[in-house]
C-alpha positions as CSV (number, residue, x, y, z in Angstrom):
1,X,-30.4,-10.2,27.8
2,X,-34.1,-9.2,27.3
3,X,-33.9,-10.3,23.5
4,X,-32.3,-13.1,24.2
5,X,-34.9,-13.8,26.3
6,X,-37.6,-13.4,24.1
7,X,-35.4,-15.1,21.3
8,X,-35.1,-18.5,23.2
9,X,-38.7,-18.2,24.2
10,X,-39.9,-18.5,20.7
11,X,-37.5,-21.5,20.3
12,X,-40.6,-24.1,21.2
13,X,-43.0,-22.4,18.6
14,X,-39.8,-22.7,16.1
15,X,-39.5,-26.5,16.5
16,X,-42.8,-26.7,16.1
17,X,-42.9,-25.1,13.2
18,X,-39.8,-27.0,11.5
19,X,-41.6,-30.2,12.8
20,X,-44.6,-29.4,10.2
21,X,-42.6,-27.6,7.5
22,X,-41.0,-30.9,7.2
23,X,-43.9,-33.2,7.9
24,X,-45.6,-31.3,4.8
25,X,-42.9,-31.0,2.8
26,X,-42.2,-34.6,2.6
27,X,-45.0,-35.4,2.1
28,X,-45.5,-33.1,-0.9
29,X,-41.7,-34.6,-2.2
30,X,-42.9,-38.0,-1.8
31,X,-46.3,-37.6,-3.7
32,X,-48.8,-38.1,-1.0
33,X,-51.8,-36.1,-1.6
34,X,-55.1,-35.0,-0.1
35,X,-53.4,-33.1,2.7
36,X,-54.8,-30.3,4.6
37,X,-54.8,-26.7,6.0
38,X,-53.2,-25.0,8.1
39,X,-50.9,-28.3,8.5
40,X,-50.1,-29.6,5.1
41,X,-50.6,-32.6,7.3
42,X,-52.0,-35.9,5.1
43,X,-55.7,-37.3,5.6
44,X,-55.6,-40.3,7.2
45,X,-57.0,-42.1,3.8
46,X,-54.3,-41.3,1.7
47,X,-51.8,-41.6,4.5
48,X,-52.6,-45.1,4.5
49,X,-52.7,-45.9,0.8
50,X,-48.9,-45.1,0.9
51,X,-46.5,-47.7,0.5
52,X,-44.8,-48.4,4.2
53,X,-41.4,-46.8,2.8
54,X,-43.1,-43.1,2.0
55,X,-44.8,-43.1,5.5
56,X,-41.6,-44.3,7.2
57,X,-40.2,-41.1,5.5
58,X,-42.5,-39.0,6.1
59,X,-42.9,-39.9,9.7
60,X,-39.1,-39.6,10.0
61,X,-39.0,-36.6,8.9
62,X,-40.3,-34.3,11.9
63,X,-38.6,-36.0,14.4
64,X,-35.3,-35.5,13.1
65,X,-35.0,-31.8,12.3
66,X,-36.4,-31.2,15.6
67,X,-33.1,-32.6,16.8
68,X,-31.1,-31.1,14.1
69,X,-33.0,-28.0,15.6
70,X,-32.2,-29.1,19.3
71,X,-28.5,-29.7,18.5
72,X,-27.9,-26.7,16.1
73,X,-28.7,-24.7,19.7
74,X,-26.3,-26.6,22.0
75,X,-23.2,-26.1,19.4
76,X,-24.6,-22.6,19.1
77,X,-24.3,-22.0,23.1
78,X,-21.3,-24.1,23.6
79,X,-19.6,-21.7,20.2
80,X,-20.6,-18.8,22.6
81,X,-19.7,-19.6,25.9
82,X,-19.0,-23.0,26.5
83,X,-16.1,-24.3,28.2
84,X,-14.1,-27.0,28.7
85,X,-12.0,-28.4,31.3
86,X,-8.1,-28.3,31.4
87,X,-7.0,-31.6,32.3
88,X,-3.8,-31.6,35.2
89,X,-5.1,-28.3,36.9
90,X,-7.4,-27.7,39.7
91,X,-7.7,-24.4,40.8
92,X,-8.1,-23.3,44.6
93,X,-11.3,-21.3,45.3
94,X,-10.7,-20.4,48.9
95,X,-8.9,-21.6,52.2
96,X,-10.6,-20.9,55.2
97,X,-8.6,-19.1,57.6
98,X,-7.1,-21.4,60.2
99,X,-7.2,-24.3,57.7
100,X,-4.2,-26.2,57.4
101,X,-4.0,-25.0,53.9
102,X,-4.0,-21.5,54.7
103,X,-1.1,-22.4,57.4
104,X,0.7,-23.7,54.5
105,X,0.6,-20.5,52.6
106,X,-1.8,-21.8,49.9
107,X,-4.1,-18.7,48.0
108,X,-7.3,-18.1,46.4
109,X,-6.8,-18.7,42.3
110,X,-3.3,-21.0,43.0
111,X,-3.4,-23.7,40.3
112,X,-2.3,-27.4,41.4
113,X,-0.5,-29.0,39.0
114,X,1.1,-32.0,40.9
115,X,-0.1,-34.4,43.9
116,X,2.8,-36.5,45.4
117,X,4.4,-36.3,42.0
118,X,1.5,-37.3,40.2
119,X,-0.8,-35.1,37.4
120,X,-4.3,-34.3,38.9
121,X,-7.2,-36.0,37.0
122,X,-9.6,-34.6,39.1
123,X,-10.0,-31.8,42.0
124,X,-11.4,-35.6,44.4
125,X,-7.4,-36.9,43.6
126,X,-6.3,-34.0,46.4
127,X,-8.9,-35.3,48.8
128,X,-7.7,-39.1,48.1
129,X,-3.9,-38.2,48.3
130,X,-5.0,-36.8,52.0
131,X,-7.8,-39.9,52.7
132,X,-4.6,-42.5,51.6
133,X,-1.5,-41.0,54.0
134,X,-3.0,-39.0,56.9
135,X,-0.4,-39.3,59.1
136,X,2.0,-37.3,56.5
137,X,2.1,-33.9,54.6
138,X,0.8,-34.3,51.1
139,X,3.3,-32.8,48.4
140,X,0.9,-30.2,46.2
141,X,3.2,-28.8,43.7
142,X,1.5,-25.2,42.8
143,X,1.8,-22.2,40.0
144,X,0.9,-18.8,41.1
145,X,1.1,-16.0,38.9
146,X,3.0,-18.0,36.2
147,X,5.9,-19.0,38.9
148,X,5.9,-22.9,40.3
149,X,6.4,-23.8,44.3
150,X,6.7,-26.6,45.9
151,X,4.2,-26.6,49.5
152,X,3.6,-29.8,51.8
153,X,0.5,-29.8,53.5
154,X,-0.7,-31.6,56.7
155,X,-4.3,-32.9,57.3
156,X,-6.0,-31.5,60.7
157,X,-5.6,-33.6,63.6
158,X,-8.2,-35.5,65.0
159,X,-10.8,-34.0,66.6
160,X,-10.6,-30.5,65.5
161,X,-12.4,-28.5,63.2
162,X,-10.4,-29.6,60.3
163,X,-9.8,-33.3,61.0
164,X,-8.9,-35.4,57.9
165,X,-8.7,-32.4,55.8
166,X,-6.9,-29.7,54.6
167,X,-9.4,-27.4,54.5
168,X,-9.5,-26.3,50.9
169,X,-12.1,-25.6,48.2
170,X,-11.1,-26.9,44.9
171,X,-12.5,-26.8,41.8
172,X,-11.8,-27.1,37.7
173,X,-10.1,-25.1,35.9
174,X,-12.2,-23.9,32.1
175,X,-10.4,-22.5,29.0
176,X,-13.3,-21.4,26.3
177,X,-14.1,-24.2,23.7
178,X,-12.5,-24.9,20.9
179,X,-14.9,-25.4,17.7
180,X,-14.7,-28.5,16.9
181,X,-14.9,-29.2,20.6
182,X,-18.1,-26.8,20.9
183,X,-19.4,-29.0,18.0
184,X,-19.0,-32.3,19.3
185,X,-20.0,-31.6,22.9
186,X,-23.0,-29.8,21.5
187,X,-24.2,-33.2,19.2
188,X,-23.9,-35.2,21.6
189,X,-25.7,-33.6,24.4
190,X,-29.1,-33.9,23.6
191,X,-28.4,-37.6,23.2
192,X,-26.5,-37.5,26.4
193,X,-29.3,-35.2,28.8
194,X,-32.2,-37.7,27.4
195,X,-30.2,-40.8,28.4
196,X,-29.6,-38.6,31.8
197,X,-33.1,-38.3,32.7
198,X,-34.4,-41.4,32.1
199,X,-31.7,-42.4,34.5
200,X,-32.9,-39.8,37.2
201,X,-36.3,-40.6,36.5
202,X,-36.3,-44.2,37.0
203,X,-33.8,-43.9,39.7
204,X,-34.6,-44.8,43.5
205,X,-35.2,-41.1,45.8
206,X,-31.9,-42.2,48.0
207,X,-29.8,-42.2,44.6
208,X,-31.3,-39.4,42.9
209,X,-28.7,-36.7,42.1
210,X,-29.2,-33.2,43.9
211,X,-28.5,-31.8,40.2
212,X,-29.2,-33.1,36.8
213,X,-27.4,-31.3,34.4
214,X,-26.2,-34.0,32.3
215,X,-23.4,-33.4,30.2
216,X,-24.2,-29.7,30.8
217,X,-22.1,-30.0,34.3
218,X,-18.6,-30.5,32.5
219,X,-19.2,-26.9,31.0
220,X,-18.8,-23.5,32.7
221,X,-20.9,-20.5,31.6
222,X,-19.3,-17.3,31.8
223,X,-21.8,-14.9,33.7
224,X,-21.5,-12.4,30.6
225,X,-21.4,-12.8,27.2
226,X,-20.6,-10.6,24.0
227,X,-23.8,-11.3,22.5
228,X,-27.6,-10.2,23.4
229,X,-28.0,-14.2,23.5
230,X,-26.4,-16.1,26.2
231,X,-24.5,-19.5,25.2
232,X,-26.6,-21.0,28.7
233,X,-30.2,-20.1,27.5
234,X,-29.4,-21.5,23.9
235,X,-27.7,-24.6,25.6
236,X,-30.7,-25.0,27.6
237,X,-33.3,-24.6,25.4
238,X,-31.8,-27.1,23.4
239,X,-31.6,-29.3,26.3
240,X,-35.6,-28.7,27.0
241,X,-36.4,-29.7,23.5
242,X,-34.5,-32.7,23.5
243,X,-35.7,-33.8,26.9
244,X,-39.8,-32.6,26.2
245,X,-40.6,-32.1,22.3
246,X,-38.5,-34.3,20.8
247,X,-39.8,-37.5,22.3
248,X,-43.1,-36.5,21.8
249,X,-42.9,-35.9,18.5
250,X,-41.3,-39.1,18.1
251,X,-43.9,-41.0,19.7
252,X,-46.9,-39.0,18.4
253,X,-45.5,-39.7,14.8
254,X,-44.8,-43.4,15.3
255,X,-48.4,-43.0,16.3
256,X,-49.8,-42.0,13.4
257,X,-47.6,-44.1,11.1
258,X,-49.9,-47.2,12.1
259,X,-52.7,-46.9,10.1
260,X,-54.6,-48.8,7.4
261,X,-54.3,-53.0,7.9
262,X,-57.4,-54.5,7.8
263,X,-60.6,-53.0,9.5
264,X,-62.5,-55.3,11.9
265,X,-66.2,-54.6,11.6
266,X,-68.2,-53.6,14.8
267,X,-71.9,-53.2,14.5
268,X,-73.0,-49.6,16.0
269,X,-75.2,-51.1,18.3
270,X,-72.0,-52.0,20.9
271,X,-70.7,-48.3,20.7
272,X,-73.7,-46.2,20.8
273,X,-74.3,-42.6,20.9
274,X,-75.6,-40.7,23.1
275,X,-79.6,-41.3,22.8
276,X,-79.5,-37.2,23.1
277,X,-76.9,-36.4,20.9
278,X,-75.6,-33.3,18.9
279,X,-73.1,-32.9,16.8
280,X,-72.9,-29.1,17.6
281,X,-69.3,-28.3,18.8
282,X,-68.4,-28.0,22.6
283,X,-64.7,-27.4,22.6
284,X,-65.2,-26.5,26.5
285,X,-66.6,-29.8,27.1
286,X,-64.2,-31.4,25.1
287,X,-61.1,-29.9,27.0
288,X,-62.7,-30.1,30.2
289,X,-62.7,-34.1,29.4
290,X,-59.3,-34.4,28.1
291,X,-57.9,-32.5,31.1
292,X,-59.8,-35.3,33.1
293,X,-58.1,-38.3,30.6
294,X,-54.7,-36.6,31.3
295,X,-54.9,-36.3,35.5
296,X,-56.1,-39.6,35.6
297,X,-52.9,-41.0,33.4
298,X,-51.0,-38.8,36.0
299,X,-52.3,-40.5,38.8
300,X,-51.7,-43.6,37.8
301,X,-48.3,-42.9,36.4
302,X,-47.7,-41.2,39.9
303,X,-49.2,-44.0,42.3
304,X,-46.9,-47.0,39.9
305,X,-44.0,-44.6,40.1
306,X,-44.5,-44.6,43.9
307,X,-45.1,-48.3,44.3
308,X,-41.6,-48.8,42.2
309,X,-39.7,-46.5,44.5
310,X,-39.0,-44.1,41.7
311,X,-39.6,-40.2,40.3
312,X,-43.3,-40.1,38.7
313,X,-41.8,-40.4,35.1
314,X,-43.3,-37.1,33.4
315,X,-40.7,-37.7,30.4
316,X,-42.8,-41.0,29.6
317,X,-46.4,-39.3,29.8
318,X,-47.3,-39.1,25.6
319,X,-45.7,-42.4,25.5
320,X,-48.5,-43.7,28.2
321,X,-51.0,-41.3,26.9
322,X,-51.2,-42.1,23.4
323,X,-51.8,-46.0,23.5
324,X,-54.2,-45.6,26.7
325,X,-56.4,-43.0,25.1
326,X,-56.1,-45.5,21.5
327,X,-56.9,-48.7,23.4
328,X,-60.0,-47.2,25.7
329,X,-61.4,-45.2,22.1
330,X,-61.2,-48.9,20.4
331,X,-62.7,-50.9,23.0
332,X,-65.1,-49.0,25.0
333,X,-65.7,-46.0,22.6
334,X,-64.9,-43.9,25.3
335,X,-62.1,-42.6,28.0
336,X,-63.1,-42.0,31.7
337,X,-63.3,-37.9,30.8
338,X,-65.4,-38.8,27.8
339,X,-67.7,-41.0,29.1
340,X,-68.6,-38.2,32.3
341,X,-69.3,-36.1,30.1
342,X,-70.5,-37.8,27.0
343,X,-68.5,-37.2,24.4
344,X,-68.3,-39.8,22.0
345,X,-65.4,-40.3,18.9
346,X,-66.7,-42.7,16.3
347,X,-66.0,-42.8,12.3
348,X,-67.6,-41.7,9.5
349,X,-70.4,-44.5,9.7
350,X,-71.0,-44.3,13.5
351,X,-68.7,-47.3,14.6
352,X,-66.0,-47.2,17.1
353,X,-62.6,-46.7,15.9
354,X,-60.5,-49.2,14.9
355,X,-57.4,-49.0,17.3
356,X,-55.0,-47.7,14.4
357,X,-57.5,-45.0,13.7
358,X,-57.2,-44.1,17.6
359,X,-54.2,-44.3,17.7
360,X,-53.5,-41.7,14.6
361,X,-55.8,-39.7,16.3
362,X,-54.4,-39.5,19.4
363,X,-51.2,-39.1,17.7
364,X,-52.7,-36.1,16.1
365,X,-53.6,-34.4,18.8
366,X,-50.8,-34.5,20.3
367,X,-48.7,-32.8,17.9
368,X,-51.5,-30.4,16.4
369,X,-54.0,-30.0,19.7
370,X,-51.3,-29.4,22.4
371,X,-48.4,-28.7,19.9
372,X,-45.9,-31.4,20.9
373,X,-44.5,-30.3,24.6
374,X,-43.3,-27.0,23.2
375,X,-44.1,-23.6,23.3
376,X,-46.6,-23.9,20.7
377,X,-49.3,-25.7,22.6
378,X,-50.3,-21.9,23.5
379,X,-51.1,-21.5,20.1
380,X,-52.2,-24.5,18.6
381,X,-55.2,-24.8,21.1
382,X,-56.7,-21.3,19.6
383,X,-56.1,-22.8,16.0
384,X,-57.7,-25.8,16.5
385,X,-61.2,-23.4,18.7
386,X,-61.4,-21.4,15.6
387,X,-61.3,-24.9,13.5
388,X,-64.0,-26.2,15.7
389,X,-66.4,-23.2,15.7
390,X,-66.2,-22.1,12.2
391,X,-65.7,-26.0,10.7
392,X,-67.4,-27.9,13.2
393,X,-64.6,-30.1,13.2
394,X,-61.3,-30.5,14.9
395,X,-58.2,-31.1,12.3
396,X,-57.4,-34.1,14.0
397,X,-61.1,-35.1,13.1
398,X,-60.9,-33.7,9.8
399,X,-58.0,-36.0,9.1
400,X,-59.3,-38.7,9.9
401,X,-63.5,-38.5,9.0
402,X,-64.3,-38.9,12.3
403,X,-67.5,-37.2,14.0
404,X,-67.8,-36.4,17.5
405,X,-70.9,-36.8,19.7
406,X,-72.1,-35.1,22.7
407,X,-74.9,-36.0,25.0
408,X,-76.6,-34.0,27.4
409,X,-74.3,-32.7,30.4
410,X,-76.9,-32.3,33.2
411,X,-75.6,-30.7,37.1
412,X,-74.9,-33.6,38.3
413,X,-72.0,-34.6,35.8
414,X,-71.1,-31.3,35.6
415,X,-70.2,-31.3,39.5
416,X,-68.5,-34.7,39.7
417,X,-66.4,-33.0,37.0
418,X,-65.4,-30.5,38.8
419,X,-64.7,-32.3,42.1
420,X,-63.1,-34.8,40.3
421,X,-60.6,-32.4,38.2
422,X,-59.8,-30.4,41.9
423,X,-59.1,-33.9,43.7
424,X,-56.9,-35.6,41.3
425,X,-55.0,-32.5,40.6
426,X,-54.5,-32.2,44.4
427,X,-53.2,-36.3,44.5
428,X,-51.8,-35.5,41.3
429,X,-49.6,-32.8,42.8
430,X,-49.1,-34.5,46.0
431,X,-47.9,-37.7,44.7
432,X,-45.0,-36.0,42.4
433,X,-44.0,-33.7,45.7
434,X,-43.9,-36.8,47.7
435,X,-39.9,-37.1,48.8
């Protein structure tokens, strides 16, 4: 189980991988040049002298073998150990003693196979049979130990322990997949747990589901497996990426697929510099005021979540994120975290960004800075350090041209900083605990 473990936990870092293996090798197929290292990710320049088709391609591209990625786990798990229901059985898993269903002689392990002459569809059609006649014995036809018997049992009587009910646990029987079965469930799942979560997220707290599991709760996973890789870990790694990385890759992508168009001017003077400034890197700075940019999203994502009456939607973060940080580059010149602790992002000839170029920024950073919600954004942040300290640049601003400013942090910024990263973490926190 310990190399499975470390197997699944390098599953992150291998979608991220795939995501720009394909990115590049697009790309390269589609005859888009200029593009850059470690990456093989296309300047923005050439990027946007493509025709709309190639970029469409290209930005296609990532996306889609991450889920190819995400779905090629789920078959894998479900060919190991998944397992799938056997329709008209519902196996007994225990009958209290003094129930009426231990007085009727029924056993742990018994398999119903009839209800008042009827085919179970589901282990709830016992507890309807008993809800619809209480005032009769319910006919359970049962197979024990590959014999079938015949047993009538009565609900309790009201107002003892077992009023209303027979008093027995039920619950599925499993047979392992078959696999075609394996493959289908295993395709459509990371279709199905996305659709799943929006649901939970957006749902009110009084209908919120004690367990999401999505589709993953119509499959039983054996508590040992042949293999050093368990079918559940592979199943819900899958699951993780379909839910986390794949969105964001989607929407960081789309992101940078809106670029070139035509550039409104805006004079320098109305998205100045620091009077101070240096353009000698400060990657503490700078991920001191994106951490800043990202509580503050949280905050408000929480606070709206809270005045709707829902779960604060983490799933829909990059898709906030990525337009909020575009629109405040392109209009202000700065986001709240950047303008504490002036840092300012402008191009090439000192203007603001246009709000395509933010936005392929952003979209960069995303995937390249914080390596798409996976596993990788433990790496990618020590790539893009070394980037910054040896090339003065981040890739993301290499991409693009852009240069990046910083002014003067004196004590007093530096402490509202602080204080202002332990509060809203605290609300932050607080908020998304909320019941």
């Amino acid at each position: 189980m310990g190399v499975g473990l470390v197997v699944i936990a390098v599953g992150g870092l291998l979608a991220f991988v795939l995501f720009v293996v394909a990115r590049a090798l697009a790309a390269s197929a589609l005859r888009i040049g200029d593009r850059s290292r470690p990456f093989g990710e296309p300047a923005l320049a050439s990027f946007a002298a493509a025709g709309w088709g190639r970029r469409i391609l290209v930005t296609l591209a990532g996306p889609l073998t991450v889920y190819g990625f995400a779905t090629a786990l789920c078959v894998m798990g479900m060919l190991v150990e998944g397992k799938a229901q056997i329709p008209g059985v519902i196996l007994i898993d225990g009958a209290p003693p003094g129930s009426p269903a231990e007085q009727a002689g029924l056993r742990r392990n018994d398999r119903i196979v009839g209800i008042d002459g009827a085919v179970p569809q589901s282990y709830g059609d016992v507890g309807a049979a008993v809800r619809a006649h209480p005032d009769r014995p319910v006919d359970l036809e049962i197979e024990r130990a590959g014999k079938r018997m015949r047993v009538a049992v009565q609900a309790g009587a009201a107002g003892t322990r077992f009023a209303g009910k027979i008093g027995v646990t039920l619950m599925p029987e499993f047979r392992p997949m078959r696999s075609d079965e394996a493959a289908r469930s295993g395709l459509a799942m990371p279709i199905e747990v996305w659709a799943d979560t929006i649901e939970q997220a957006l749902a009110p707290p009084e209908r919120t589901k004690a367990d999401l599991r999505g589709p993953i709760g119509i499959v039983e996973a054996t508590k040992h497996t042949a293999g050093l890789i368990s079918g559940r870990m592979l199943t819900g790694k899958g699951m993780k990426l379909s839910t986390d990385t794949v969105p964001t890759v989607l929407l960081a992508s789309l992101a940078m697929l809106l670029v070139g168009g035509r550039r409104r001017e805006t004079p320098p003077t109305t998205a100045p510099v620091p009077a101070d400034a240096s353009a000698a890197p400060r990657p503490v700075v700078r991920l001191v005021a994106r951490t800043l940019d990202s509580l503050v999203l949280l905050l408000v994502a929480g606070v709206g979540a809270e005045a709707m009456g829902t779960g604060v939607p983490l799933l829909v973060m990059p898709l906030l994120l990525i337009p909020f940080e575009a629109l405040l580059l392109s209009t202000w010149g700065y986001t709240p975290g950047k303008w504490l602790l002036r840092v300012a992002v402008r191009d090439a000839d000192g203007r603001r960004l246009s709000f395509r170029e933010a936005l392929h920024r952003t979209g960069a950073v995303t995937v390249f800075g914080v390596g798409g919600a996976s596993e990788a954004g433990l790496i990618t942040p020590i790539v893009s350090y070394r980037h910054l300290k040896r090339d003065g640049a981040t890739y993301w601003d290499k991409l693009g041209n852009f240069r990046v400013w910083h002014g003067r942090v004196g004590a007093v910024r530096t402490v509202v900083a602080a204080v202002a990263i332990g509060a809203l973490s605290t609300i932050a926190v607080a908020v998304a605990l909320r019941p």
